[in-house]
MDAnalysis code that builds the backbone (N, CA, C; Angstrom):
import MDAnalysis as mda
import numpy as np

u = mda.Universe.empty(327, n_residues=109, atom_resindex=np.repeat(np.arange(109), 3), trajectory=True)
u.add_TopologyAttr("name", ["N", "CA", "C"] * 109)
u.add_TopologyAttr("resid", np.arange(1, 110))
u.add_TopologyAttr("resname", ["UNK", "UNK", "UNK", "UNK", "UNK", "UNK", "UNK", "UNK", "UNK", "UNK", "UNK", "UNK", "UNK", "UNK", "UNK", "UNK", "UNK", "UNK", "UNK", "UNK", "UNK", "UNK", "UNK", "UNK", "UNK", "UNK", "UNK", "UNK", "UNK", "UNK", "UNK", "UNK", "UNK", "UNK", "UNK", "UNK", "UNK", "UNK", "UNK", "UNK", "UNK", "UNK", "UNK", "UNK", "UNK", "UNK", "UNK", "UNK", "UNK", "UNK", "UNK", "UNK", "UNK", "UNK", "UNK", "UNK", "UNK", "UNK", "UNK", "UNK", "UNK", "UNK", "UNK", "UNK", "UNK", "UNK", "UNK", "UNK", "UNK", "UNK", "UNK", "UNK", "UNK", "UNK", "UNK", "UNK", "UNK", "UNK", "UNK", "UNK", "UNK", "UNK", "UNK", "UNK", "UNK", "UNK", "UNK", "UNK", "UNK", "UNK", "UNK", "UNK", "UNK", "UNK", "UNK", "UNK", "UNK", "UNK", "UNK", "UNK", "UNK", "UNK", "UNK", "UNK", "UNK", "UNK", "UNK", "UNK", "UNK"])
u.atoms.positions = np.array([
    [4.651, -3.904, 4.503],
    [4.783, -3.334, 3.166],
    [5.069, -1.855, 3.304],
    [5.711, -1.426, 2.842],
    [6.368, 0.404, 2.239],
    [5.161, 0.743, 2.054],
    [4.858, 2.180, 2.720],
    [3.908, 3.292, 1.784],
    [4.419, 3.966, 0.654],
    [4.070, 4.573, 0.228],
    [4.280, 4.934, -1.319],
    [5.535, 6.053, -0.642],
    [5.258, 6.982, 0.344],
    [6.565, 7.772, 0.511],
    [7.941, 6.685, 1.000],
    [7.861, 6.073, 1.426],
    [8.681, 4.881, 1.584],
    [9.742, 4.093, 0.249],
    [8.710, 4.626, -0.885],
    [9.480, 4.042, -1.628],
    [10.777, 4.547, -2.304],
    [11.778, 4.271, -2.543],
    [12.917, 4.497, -3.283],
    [12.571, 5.089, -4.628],
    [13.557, 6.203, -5.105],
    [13.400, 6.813, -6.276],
    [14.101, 6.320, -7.257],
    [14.096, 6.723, -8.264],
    [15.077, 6.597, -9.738],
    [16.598, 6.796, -8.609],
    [16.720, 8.215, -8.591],
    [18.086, 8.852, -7.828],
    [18.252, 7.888, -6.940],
    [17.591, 7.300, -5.450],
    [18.312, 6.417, -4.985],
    [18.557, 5.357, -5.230],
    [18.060, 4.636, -6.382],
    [18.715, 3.167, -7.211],
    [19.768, 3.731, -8.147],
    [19.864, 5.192, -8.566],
    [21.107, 5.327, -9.509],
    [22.348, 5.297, -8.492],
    [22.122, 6.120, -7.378],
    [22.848, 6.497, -6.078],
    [23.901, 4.925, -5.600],
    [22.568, 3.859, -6.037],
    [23.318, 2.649, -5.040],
    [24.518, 2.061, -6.323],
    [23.757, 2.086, -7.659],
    [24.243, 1.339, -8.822],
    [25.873, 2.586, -8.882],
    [25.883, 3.585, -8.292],
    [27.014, 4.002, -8.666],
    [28.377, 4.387, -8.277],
    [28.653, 3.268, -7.589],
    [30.509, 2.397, -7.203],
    [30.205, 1.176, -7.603],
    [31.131, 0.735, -8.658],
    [31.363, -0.632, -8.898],
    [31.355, -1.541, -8.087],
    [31.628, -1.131, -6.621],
    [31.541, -2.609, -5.634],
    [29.936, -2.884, -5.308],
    [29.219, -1.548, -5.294],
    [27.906, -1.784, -5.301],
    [27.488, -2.850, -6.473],
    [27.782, -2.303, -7.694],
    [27.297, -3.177, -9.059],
    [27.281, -4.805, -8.279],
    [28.927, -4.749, -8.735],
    [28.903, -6.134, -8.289],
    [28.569, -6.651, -7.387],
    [27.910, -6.231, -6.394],
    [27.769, -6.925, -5.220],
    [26.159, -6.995, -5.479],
    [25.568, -6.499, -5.706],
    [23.779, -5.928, -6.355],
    [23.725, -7.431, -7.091],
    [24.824, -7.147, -8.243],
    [24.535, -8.170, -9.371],
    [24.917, -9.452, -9.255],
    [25.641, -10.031, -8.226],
    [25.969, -11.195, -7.500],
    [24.768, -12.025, -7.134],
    [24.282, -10.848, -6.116],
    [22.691, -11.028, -5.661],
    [21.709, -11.653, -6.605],
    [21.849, -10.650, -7.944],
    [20.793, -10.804, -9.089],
    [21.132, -12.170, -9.745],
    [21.944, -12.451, -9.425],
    [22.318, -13.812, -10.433],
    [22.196, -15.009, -9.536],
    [22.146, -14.816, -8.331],
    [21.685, -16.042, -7.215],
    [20.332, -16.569, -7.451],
    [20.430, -17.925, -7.317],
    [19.083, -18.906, -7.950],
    [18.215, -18.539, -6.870],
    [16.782, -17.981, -7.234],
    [15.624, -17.032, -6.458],
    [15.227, -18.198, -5.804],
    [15.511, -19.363, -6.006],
    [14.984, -20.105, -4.704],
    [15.746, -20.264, -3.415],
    [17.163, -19.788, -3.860],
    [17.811, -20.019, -2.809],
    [17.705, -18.777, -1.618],
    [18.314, -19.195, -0.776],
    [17.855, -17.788, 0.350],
    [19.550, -17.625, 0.922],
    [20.526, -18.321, 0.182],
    [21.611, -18.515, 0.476],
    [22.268, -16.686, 0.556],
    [23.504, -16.471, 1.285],
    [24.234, -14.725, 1.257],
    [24.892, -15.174, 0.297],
    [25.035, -14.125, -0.134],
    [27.234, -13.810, -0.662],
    [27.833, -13.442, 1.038],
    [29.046, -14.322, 0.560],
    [29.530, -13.896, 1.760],
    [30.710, -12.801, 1.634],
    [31.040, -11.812, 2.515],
    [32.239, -10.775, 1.776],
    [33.482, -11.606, 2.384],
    [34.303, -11.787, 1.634],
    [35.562, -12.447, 2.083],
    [36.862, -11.212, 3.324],
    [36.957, -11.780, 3.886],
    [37.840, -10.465, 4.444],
    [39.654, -11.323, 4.364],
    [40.035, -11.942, 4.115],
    [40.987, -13.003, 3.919],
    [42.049, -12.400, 3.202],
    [41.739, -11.644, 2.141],
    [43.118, -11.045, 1.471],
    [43.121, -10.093, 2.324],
    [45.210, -10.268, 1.801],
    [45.482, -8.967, 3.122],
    [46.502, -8.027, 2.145],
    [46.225, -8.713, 0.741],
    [47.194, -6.956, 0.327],
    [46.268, -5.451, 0.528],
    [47.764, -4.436, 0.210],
    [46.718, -3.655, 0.714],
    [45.267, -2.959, -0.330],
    [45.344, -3.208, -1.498],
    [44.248, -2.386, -2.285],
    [43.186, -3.464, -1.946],
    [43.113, -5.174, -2.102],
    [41.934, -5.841, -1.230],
    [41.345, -5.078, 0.536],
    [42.443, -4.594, 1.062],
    [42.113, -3.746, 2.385],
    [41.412, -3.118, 2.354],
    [41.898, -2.100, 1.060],
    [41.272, -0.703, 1.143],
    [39.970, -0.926, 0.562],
    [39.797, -2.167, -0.526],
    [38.067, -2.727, -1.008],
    [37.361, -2.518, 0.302],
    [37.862, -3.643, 1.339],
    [37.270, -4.285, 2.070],
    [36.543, -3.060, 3.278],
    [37.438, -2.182, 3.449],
    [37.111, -1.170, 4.225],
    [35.889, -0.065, 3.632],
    [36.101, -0.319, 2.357],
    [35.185, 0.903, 1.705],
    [33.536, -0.258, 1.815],
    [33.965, -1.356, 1.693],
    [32.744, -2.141, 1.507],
    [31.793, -2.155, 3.155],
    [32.704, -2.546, 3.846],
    [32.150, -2.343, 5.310],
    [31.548, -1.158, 5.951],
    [32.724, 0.177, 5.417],
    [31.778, 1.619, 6.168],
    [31.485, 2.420, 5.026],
    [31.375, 2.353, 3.939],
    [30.683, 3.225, 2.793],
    [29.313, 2.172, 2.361],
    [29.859, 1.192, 1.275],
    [28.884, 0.559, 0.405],
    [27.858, -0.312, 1.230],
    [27.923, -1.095, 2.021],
    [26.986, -1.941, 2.461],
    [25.955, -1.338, 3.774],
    [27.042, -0.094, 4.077],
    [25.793, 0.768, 5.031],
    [24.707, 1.093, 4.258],
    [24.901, 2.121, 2.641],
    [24.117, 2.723, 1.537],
    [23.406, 1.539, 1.487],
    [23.857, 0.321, 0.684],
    [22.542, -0.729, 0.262],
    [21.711, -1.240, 1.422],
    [22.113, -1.146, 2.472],
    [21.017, -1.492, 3.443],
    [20.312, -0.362, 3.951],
    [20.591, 0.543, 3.795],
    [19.957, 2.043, 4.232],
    [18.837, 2.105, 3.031],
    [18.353, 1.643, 2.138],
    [17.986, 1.611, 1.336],
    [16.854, 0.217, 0.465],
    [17.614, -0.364, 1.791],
    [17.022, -1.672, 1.704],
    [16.991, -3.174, 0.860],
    [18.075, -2.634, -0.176],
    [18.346, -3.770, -1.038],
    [18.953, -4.429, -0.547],
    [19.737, -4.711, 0.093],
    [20.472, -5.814, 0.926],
    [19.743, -5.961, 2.157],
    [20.189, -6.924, 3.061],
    [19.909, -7.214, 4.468],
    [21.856, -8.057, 4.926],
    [22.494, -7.416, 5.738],
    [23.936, -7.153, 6.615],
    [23.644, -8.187, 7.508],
    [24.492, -9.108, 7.301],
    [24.414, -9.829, 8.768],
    [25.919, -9.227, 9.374],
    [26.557, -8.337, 10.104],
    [27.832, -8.008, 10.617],
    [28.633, -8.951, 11.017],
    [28.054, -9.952, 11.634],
    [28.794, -10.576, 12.279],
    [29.215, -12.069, 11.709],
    [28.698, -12.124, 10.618],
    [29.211, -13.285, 9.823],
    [29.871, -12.925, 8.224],
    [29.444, -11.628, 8.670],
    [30.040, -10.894, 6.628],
    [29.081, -11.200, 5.673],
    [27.787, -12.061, 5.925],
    [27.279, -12.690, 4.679],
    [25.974, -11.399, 4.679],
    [25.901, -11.327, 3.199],
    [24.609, -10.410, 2.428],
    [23.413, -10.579, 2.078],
    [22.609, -10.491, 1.819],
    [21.186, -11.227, 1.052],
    [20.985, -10.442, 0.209],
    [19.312, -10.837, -0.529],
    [18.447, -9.404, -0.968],
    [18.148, -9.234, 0.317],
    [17.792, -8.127, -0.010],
    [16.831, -6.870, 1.115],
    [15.678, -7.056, 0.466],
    [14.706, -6.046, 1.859],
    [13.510, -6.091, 1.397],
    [12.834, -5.301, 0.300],
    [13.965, -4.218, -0.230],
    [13.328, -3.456, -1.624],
    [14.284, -3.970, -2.584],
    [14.896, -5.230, -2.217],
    [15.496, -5.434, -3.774],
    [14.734, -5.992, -5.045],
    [13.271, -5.778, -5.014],
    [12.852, -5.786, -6.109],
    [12.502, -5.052, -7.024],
    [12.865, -3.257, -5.911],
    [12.835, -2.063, -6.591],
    [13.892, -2.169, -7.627],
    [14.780, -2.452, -7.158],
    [15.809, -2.009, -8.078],
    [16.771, -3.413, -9.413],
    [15.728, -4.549, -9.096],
    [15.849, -5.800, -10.219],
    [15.751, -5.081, -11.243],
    [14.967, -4.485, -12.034],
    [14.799, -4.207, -13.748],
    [15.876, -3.536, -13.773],
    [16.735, -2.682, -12.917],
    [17.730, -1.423, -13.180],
    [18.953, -3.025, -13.874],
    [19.178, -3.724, -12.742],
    [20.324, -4.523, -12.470],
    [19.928, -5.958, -14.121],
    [19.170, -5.977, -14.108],
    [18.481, -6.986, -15.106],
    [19.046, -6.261, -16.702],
    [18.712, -4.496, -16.891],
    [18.851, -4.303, -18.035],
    [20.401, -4.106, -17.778],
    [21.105, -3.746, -16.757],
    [22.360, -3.820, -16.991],
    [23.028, -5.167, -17.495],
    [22.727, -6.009, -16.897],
    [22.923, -7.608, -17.571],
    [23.287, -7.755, -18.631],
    [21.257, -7.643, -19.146],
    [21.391, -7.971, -20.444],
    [21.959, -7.046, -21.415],
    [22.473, -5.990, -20.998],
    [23.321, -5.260, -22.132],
    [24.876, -5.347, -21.822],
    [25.347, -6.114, -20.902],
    [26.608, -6.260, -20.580],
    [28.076, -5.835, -21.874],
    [27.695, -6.735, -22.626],
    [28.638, -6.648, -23.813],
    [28.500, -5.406, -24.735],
    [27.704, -4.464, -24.295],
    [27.528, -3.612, -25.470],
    [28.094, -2.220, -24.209],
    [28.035, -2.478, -22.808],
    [28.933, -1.122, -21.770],
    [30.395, -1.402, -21.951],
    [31.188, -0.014, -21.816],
    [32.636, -0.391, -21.318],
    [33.110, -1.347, -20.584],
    [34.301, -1.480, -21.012],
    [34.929, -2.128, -19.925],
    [35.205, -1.775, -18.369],
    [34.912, -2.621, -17.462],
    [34.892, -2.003, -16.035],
    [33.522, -1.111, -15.292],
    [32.531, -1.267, -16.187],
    [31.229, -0.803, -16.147],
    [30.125, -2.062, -15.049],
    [30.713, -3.160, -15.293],
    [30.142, -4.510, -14.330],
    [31.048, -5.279, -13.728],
])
């Protein structure tokens, strides 16, 4: 278990929630049936180039941050994601984004 300095702040759950590939990839997570223990897996398969340039930002920017942080757990070598072990810090953030979906901009989830 985390000691209390251990734990994640407001700033580093706003920090993770803020690139859209984070969102979606957070909220993928959040919507996976809690019994399952199943990943998302990241697809690396498209080869135009703006899927590239996703795929690259996802590998050495975004999925280093969510596991540095602990909401995810990286398997590298198969591409697939989980929760992490503080992704329950940051459920209510991803939960009220949800449930207010229809009332954010477009491109906001």
């Amino acid at each position: 278990m985390d000691s209390a300095q251990d734990k994640r702040t407001l700033d580093d759950s706003l920090d993770a929630l803020g690139h859209i590939q984070r969102r979606k990839l957070l909220r993928a997570l959040l919507v996976h049936n809690p019994q399952d223990d199943e990943s998302v897996k990241i697809d690396s398969s498209e080869s135009n180039e703006e899927e590239v340039e996703r795929l690259i930002g996802m590998k050495h920017v975004h999925l280093p941050k969510l596991e540095e942080y602990g909401f995810i757990t990286w398997n590298r070598d198969t591409n697939k994601v989980s929760k992490g072990p503080n992704f329950e810090e940051i459920r209510p953030l991803l939960e009220m984004l949800a449930a207010h979906e229809d009332e954010l901009p477009d491109g906001w989830l």
